[in-house]
C-alpha positions in Angstrom: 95.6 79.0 83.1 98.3 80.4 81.1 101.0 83.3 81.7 102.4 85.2 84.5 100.0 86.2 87.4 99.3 86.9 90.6 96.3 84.7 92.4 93.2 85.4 91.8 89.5 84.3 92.0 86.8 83.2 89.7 84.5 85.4 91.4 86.1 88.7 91.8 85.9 91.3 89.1 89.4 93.2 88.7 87.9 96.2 86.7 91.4 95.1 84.8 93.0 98.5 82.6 94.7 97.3 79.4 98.0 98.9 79.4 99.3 101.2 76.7 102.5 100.3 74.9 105.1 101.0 77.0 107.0 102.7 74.2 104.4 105.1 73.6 104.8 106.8 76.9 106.7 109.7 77.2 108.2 109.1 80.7 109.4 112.9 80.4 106.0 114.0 81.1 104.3 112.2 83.5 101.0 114.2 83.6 100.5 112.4 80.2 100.4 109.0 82.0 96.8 107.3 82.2 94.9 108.8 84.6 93.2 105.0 85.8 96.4 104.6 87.7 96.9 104.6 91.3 99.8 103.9 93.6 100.3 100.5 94.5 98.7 99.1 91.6 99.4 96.0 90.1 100.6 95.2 86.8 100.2 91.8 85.5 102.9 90.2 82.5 101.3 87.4 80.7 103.4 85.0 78.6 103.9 85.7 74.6 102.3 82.6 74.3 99.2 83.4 75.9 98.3 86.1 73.2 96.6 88.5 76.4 97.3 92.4 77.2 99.0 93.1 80.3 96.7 94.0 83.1 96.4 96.1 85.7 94.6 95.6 89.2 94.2 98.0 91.7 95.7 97.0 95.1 92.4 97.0 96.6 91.2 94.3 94.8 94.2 92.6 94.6 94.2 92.4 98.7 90.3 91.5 98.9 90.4 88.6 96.3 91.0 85.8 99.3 88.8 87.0 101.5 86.8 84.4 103.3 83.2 85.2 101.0 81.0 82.2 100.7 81.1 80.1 98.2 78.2 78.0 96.1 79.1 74.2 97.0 80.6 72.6 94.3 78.2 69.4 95.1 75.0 69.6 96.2 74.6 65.7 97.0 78.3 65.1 98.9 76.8 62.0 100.7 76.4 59.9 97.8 76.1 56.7 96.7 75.0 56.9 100.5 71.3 57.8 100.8 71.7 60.9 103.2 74.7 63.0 104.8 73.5 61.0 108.3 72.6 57.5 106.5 72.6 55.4 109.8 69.5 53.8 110.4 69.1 52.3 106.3 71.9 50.6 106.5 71.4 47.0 107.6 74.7 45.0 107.7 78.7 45.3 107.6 78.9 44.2 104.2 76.3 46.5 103.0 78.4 49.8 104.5 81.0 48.0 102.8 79.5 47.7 99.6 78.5 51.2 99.1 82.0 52.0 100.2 83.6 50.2 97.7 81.1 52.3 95.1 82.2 55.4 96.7 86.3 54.7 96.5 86.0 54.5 92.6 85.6 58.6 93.1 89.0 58.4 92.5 92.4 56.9 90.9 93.9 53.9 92.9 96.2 52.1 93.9 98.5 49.5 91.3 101.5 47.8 92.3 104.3 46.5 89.4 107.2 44.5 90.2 110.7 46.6 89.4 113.7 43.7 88.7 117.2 45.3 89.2 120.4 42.9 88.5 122.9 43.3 91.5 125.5 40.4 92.1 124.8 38.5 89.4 121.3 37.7 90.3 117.9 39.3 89.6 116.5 41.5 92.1 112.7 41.9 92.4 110.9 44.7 94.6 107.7 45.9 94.6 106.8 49.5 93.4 103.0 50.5 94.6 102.1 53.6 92.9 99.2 55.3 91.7 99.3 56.6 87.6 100.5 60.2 87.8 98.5 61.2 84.9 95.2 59.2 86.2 95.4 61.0 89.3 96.0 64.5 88.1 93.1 64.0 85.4 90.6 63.2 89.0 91.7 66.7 89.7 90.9 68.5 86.8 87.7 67.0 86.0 86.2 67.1 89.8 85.1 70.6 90.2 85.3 74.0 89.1 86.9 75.3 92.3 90.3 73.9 90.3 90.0 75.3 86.7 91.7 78.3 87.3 95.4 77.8 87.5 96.9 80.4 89.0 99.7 80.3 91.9 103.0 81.3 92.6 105.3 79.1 90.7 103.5 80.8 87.6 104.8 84.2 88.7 108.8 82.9 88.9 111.5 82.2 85.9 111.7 78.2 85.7 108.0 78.3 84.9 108.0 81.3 81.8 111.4 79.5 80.5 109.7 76.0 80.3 106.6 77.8 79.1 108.7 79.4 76.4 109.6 76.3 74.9 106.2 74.9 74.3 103.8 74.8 71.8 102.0 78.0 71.7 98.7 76.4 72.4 99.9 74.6 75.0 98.6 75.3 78.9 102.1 73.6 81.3 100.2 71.2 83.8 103.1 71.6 86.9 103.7 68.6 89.3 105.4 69.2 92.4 107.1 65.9 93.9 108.1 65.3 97.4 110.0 62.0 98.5 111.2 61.1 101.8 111.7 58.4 104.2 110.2 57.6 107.3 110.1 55.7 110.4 107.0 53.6 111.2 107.7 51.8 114.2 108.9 53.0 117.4 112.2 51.3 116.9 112.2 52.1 113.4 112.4 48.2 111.8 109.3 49.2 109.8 109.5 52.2 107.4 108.0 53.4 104.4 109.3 55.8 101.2 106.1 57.8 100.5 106.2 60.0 97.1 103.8 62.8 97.5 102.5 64.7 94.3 100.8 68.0 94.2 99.4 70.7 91.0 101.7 73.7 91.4 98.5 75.3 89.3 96.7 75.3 91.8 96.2 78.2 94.8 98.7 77.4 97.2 96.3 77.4 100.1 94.7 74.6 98.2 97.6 72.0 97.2 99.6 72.6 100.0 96.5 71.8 102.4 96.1 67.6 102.9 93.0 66.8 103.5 91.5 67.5 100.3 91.5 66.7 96.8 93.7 69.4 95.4 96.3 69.1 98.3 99.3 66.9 98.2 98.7 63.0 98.0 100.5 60.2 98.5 101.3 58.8 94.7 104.1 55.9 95.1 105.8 54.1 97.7 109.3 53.4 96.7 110.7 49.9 97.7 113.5 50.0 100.8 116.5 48.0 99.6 117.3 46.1 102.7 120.6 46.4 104.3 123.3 43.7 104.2 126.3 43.9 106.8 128.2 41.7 103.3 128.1 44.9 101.2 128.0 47.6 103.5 129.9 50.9 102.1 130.9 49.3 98.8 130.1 51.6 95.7 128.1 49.0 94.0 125.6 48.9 96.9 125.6 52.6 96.2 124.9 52.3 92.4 122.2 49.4 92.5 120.3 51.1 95.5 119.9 54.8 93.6 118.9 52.1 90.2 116.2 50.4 92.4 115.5 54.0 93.6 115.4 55.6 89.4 113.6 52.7 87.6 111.1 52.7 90.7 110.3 56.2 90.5 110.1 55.7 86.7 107.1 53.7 87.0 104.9 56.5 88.7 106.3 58.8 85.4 105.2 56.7 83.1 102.0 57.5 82.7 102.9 61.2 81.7 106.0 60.2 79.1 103.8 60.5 76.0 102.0 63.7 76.9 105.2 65.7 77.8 106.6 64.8 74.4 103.0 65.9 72.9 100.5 67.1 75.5 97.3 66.2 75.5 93.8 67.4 75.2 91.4 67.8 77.9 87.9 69.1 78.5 88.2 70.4 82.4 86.0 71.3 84.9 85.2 74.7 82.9 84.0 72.7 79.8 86.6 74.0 77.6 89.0 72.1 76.5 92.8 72.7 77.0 96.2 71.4 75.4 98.0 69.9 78.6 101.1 69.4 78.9 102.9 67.8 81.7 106.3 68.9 83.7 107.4 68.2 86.8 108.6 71.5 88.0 110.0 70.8 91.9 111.4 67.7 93.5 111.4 68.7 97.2 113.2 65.9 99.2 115.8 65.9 102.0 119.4 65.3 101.8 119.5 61.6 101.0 116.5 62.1 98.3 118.4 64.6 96.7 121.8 62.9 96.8 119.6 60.0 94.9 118.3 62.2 92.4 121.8 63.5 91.3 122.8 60.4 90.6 120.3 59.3 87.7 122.0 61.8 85.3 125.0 60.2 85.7 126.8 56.7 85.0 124.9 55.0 87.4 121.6 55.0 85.8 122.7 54.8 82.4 121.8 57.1 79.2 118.8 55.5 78.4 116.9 55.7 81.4 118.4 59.6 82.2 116.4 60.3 78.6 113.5 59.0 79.6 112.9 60.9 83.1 114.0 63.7 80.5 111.2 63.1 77.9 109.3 63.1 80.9 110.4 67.1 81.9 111.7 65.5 85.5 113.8 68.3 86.8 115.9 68.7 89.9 115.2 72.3 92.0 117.1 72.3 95.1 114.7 73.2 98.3 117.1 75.3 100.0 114.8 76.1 102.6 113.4 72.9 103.1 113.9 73.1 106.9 114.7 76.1 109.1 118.1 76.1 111.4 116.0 76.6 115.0 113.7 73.9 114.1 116.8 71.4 112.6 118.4 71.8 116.1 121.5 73.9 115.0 121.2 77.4 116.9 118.7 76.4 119.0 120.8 73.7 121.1 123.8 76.2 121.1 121.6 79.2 122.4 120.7 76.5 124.9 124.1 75.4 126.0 125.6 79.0 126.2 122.3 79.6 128.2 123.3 76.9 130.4 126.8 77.8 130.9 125.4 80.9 132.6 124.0 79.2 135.4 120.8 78.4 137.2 119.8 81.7 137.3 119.9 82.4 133.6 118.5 79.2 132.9 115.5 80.0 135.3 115.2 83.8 134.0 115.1 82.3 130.4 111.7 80.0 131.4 110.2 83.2 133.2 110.5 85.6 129.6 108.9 82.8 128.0 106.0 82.5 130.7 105.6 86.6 130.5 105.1 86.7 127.1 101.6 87.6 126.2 99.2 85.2 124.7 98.2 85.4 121.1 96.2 83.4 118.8 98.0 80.5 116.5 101.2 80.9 118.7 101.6 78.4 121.1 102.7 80.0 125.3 105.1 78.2 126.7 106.1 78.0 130.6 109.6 76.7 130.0 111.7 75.8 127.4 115.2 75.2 128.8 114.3 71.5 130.4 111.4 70.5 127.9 112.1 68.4 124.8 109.9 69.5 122.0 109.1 66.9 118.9 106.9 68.9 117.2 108.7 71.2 114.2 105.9 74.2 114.8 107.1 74.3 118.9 110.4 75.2 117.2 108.7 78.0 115.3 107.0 79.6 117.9 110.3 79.4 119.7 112.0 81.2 117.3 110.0 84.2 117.2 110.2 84.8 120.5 113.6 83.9 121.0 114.8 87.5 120.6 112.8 89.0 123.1 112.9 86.3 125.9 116.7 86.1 125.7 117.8 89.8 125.1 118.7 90.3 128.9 120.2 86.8 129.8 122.6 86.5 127.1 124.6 90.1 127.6 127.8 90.6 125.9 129.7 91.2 129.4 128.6 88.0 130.6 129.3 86.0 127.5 130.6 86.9 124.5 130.3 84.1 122.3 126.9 83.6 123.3 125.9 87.3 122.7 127.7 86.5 119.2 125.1 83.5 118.3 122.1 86.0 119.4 123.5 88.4 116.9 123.5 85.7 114.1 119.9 84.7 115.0 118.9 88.1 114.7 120.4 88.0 111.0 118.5 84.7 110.5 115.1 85.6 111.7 115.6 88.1 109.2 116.3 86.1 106.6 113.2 84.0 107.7 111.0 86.8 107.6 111.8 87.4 104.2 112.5 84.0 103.0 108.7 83.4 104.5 106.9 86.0 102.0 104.5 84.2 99.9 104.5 87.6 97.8 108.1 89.0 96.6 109.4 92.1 94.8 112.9 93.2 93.5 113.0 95.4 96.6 112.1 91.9 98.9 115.3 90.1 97.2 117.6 92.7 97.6 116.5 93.2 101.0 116.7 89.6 102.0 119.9 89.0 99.8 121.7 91.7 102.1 120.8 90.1 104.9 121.7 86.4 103.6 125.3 88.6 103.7 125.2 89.5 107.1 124.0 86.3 108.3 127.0 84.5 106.2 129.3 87.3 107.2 128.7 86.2 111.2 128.2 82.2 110.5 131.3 81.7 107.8 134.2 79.6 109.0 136.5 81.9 107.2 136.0 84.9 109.4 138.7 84.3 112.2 136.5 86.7 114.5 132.9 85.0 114.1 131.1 82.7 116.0 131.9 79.4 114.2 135.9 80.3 114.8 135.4 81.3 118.6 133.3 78.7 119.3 134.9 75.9 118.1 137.2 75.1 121.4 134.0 75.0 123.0 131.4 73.2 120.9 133.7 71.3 118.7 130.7 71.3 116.0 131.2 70.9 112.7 128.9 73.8 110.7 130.1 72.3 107.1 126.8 70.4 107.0 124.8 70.4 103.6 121.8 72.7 104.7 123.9 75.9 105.6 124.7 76.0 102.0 121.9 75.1 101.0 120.6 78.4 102.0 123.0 80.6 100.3 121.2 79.2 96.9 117.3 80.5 98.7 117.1 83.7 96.5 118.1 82.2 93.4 115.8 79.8 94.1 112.5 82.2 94.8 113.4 83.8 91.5 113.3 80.2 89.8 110.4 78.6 91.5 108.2 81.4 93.7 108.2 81.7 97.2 109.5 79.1 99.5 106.1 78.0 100.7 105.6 76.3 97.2 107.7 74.2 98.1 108.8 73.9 101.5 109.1 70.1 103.0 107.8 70.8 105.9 103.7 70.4 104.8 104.4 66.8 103.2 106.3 65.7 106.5 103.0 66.5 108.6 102.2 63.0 106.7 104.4 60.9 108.6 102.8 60.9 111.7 99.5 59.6 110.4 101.2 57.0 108.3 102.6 55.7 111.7 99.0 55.8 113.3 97.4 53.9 110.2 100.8 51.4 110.8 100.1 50.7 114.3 96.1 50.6 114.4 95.1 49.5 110.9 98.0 47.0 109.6 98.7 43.1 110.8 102.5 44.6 110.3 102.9 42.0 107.0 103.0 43.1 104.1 102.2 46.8 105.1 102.4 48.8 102.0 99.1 47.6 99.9 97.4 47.8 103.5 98.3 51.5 104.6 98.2 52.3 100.8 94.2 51.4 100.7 93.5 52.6 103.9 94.6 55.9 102.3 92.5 56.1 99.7 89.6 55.0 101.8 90.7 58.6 103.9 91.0 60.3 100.4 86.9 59.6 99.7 86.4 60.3 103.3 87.9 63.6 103.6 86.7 64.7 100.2 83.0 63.7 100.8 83.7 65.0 104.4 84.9 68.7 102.8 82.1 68.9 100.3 79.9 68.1 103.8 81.4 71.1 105.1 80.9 73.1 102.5 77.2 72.3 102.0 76.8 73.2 105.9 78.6 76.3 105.9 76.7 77.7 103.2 73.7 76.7 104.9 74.1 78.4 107.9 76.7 81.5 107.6 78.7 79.9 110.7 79.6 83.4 113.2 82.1 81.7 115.4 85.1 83.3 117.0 87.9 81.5 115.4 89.8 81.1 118.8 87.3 80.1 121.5 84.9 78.7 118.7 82.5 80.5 120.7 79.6 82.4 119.2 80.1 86.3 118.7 77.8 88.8 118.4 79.4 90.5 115.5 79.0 89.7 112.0 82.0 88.5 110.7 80.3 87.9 107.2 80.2 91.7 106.6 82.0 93.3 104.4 86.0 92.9 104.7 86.8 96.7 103.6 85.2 97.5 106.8 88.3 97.8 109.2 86.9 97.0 112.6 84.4 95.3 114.6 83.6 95.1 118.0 82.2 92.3 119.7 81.9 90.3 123.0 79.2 92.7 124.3 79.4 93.5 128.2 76.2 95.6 128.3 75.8 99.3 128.6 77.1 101.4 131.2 76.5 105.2 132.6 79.6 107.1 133.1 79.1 107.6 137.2 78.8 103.8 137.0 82.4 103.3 135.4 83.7 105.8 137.2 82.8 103.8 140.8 83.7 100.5 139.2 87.4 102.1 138.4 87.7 104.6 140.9 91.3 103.3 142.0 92.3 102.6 138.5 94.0 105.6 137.2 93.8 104.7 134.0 90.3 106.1 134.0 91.1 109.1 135.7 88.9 111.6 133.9 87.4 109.1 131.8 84.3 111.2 130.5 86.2 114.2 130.2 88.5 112.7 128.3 85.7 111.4 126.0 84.4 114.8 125.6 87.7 116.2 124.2 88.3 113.6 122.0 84.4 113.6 120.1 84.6 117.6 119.9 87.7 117.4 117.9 87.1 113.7 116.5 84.1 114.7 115.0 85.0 117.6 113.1 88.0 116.4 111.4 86.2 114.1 110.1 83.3 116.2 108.6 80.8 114.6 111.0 78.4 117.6 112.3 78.0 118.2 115.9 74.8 117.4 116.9 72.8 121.3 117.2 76.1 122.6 116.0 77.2 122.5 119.9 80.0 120.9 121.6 79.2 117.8 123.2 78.5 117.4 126.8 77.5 113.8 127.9 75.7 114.1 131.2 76.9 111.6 134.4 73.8 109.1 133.5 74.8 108.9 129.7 75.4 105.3 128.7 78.1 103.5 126.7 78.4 100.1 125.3 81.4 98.1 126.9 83.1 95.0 124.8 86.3 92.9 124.6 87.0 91.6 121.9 88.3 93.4 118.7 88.1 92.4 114.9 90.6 94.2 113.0 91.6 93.7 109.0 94.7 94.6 107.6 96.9 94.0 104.8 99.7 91.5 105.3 103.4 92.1 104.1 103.8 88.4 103.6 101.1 87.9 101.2 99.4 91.1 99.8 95.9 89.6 101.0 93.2 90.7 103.7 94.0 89.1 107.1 92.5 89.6 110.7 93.6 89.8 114.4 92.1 89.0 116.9 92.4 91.4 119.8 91.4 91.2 123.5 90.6 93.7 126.0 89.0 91.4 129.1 90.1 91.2 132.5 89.2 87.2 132.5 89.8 85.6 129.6 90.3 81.8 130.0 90.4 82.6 133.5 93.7 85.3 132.9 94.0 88.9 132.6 94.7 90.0 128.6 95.1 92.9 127.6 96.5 93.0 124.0 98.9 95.5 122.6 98.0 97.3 118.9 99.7 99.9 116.8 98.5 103.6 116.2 97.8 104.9 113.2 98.5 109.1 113.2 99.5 111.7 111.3 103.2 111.2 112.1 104.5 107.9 112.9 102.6 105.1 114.5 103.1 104.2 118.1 102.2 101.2 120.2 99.7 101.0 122.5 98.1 98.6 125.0 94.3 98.4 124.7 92.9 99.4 128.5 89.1 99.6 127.4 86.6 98.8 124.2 83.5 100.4 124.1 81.0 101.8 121.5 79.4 105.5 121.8 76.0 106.5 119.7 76.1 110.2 118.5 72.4 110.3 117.4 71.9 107.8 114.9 75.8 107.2 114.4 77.7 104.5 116.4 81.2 105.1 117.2 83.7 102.2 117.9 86.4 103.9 120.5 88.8 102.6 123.0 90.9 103.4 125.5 94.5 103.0 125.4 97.8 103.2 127.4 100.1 104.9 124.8 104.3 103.0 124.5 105.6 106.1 123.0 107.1 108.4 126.1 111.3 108.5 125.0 113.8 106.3 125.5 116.7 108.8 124.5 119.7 107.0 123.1 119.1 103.6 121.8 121.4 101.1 123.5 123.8 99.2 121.6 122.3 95.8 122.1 119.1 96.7 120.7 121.1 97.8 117.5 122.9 94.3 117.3 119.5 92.7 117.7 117.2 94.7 115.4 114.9 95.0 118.7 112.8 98.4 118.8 112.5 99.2 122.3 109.5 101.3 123.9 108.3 103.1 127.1 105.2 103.0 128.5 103.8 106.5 129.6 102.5 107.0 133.0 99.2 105.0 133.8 97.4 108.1 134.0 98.4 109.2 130.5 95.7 106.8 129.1 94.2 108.3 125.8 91.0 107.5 124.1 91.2 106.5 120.2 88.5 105.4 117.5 89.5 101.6 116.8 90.0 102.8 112.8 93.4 103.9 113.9 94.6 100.6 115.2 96.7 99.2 112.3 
């Protein structure tokens, strides 16, 4: 749990090489270097402290270690202190389910309340501060299971965690806490609110404590009182100053609990049976504005010396979460691409909500109709909208028709850069130099002190003010990944997903009195739940090997448990057909013009390229009653940019699917530089005992000639579709 590392699982073996000294190598002579290297391989730093070589993986197993491989449940009796998974009929009366409920909620830490007394006025203020013991909780965590004794994740890879490391005890393992505060609205009208503090273990995988529903993801550890507002002392300073004191010696209450051990740690057998040295810091307060302006101001007069120690003794530091929400989904350039849109006309407005429609479906991104009329709520609309913003709005926006509105596409090109790159859950130098030059060009076209950028021009228009706090926040974001690991670490948006079932436990599960201690228990009761609920799940699953297509939930005849190094599967089988068959099903359809001569060429040279003998040692010549195998649906796994890890897509080749033509598109792999492709037709072809995945495809790589110079200003790639009758036939281990 100690050092500097990439994530990595209990149950893979890296084959790890110990490296040499480093200033044993002659770099002169490379031949010299150790042989066990390979390109792309991963080195691996560990802290001083941790006393351990560096390591190094090879990228293989590096990418494969998340890959979705079953794993033994970590309790084989989740149900318990009920008698059975399904215990219905045994159970008699309500207050016997309620009974064995009550047994079941001592699983884990709960909730305490303390009174907080803050003098104001000249009187004595008195709020109540509901909380559960930071240190009680975290010690549920690492005693539960050994799916959380190895601590590996991000945050351990970046600086503020090797400097705060360095300044321990070296037997000491840092236990990370990342705290999120934020206030929200509970009724409609917003009279009822609440001031949730979430905690999660930055130790942790990130898949796992930035995931809610179980017991390594981020919980709700305090509710912070809500000073009430009082029309006598609005907007005088000392409102101010007692407000952020009721705010500091309320959040000073949860932090109590890990005071001692930060000053001296603390000894702990976890779920591995070995006991560890802990010691507590609080790495990442992730908050919005107003959190944040509260924070600042417990180091300073307000709070007083004494109380500024002791949220030092307890390693409470304040990291800035530049990134905590994205400008498209705060409202910013998406309500000016909208108004410039608008000032178009009709036409462009109605143009606008036809790109949208025409873009093709895919899974996990959501298809919209229309977007110019249609108010969306929901942050992860926003997202989809912004990565298809580009496309969709290319040819309605045009320079000619408006120049200021062609300027704000050319910033939001800049910023979906910046995006992309500020999205990477795995970075490099090369990443942050990269995404720091684009941070330039984005600042260059957004900064209020170039006279010719959009801000400036469109001021007489707009009349917005762009000198709000999150545009500079983001000028800080690659400092920040280099202090605290990628943005997803840390990123608010997970922890705000929370508000919307506090509001549905408010309206259906409180009397509206009192409504802390009541949503607060009714949360814990979901904690057991979900946690006996996931064990459950994980019992079933490793029962039965569940096969399901991830999208339509629908069984598929494919085995998706097989081995991930295997590129591609087919599945969704159609049946088999002879080749005079396809050719009278298509016979208008020039696609398949020549289909089985086609298919000859491409086996007679497919084959021997790749050293697979022709059967006889003759060319093949598949007769008119030969059969294939047709499918339509495609399994493909690749290597993602963003993380380094094994990741699928899910491609479809089916005239109906969900009652609509899809036809997906795919890159090429070749010898010389990929192309894009739409898929036309999947189908499998047995060569004696061999089975051959192939499809065929309508090639996007016929030439465009000079690129215009809007797809420059836009970063868009723009391709040409060959003739229909140029369809080619490819083996599906090409598709990228």
């Amino acid at each position: 749990m100690q050092g500097l590392s990439p994530c990595r699982r209990l149950s893979i073996d890296f084959d790890a090489v110990v490296l040499p000294d480093p200033d044993t190598l002659d770099l002169n002579h490379p031949n010299e270097l150790p042989q066990a290297y390979k390109l792309d391989d991963i080195k691996v730093e560990y802290h001083p402290h941790s006393k351990l070589p560096s390591v190094v993986h090879h990228f293989a197993d590096f990418s494969h270690s998340c890959s979705s491989e079953g794993q033994v449940p970590c309790n084989d009796a989740p149900w318990e202190p009920f008698q059975t998974g399904a215990d219905k009929f045994t159970l008699q009366s309500h207050n016997e389910v309620r009974s064995l409920w009550e047994i079941a909620l001592q699983r884990y830490t709960p909730f305490q309340k303390d009174v907080v007394s803050v003098e104001y006025d000249n009187e004595t203020h008195e709020f109540d501060m509901h909380y559960r013991p930071l240190w009680d909780w975290v010690l549920d965590l690492l005693r539960d299971s050994q799916q959380f004794v190895r601590f590996i994740d991000e945050p351990w890879t970046a600086d503020a965690f090797w400097n705060a490391q360095s300044q321990l005890p070296p037997d000491a393992k840092p236990l990370t806490f990342i705290l999120y505060a934020d206030k929200n609205k509970l009724s409609t009208f917003g009279t009822a609110k609440g001031y949730l503090i979430v905690a999660c273990i930055a130790n942790l995988p990130v898949h796992i404590h930035n995931g809610n529903m179980t017991l390594g993801g981020g919980r709700i550890v305090g509710w912070l009182p809500i000073v009430a507002k009082n029309q006598k002392h609005t907007r005088k300073k000392s409102i101010i100053d007692f407000k952020n004191a009721v705010w500091h010696k309320s959040f000073y209450q949860l932090l109590k609990s890990i005071e001692l051990h930060s000053k001296n740690g603390y000894w702990f057998e976890c779920g591995d049976q070995t006991q560890h040295r802990l010691w507590p810091l609080i790495l990442i307060l992730s908050g919005d504005y107003e959190e944040k302006a509260s924070f600042h101001a417990q180091s300073s007069k307000m709070y007083g010396k004494e109380k500024a120690e002791d949220l030092k003794a307890c390693s409470l530091q304040n990291v800035e979460n530049v990134f905590s929400k994205f400008f498209l989904t705060d409202d910013h350039l998406w309500k000016e691409l909208l108004f410039w849109i608008s000032d178009l006309g009709q036409e462009a407005a109605t143009k606008l909500d036809a790109n949208f429609d025409a873009i093709p479906r895919w899974p996990n991104l959501t298809h919209f109709k229309a977007v110019m009329l249609v108010n969306f709520n929901d942050g992860s609309f926003h997202e989809d909208i912004s990565k298809l913003v580009l496309f969709t709005v290319q040819d309605v926006l045009l320079k000619s028709k408006s120049k200021i509105g062609y300027l704000l596409l050319r910033c939001i090109h800049y910023y979906l850069e910046l995006n992309i790159y500020a999205s990477f859950k795995v970075h490099t130098k090369e990443t942050i130099v990269a995404g720091r030059a684009t941070l330039v060009k984005f600042s260059e076209l957004m900064d209020i002190s170039f006279s010719d950028e959009y801000i400036t021009q469109s001021q007489p228009e707009m009349n917005k003010n762009w000198n709000f706090p999150k545009k500079h926040m983001i000028t800080h974001i690659f400092n920040d990944i280099l202090a605290k690991g990628a943005t997803h670490n840390y990123n608010t948006k997970l922890n705000e997903k929370m508000h919307g079932a506090l509001r549905k436990i408010y309206l259906q599960w409180t009397n509206f009195k009192d409504i802390a201690p009541q949503i607060l228990n009714y949360d814990h009761w979901l904690l057991t739940l979900a946690c006996m609920r996931t064990e459950l799940d994980e019992l079933d699953d490793y029962v039965r090997k569940a096969t399901n297509d991830p999208e339509t939930n629908e069984p598929l005849d494919i085995e998706l448990a097989a081995d991930p190094v295997i590129h591609a599967h087919l599945g969704s089988k159609q049946g088999q057909h002879s080749f005079s068959d396809i050719a009278c099903a298509h016979e208008t359809d020039r696609a398949f013009n020549d289909f089985q001569t086609k298919l000859n060429g491409f086996l007679n040279v497919f084959l021997p390229q790749n050293d697979i003998p022709l059967p006889d040692g003759r060319a093949l010549c598949p007769g008119a009653e030969d059969e294939i195998t047709e499918f339509r649906f495609l399994w493909v796994n690749y290597e993602s940019m963003v993380d380094w890890r094994m990741h699928q897509d899910l491609l479809r080749c089916s005239p109906k699917f969900y009652e609509s033509p899809r036809f997906d598109c795919v890159i090429v792999k070749t010898t010389g530089k990929p192309f894009i492709a739409r898929l036309v037709y999947l189908f499998g072809c047995s060569i004696g005992n061999t089975h051959f995945p192939l499809a065929l495809i309508h090639p996007y790589d016929a030439g465009i000639g000079i690129h215009r110079r809007w797809d420059v200003d836009l970063g868009l790639w723009r391709v040409r579709a060959k003739p229909w009758s140029s369809s080619e036939i490819i083996s599906v281990w090409l598709i990228i």
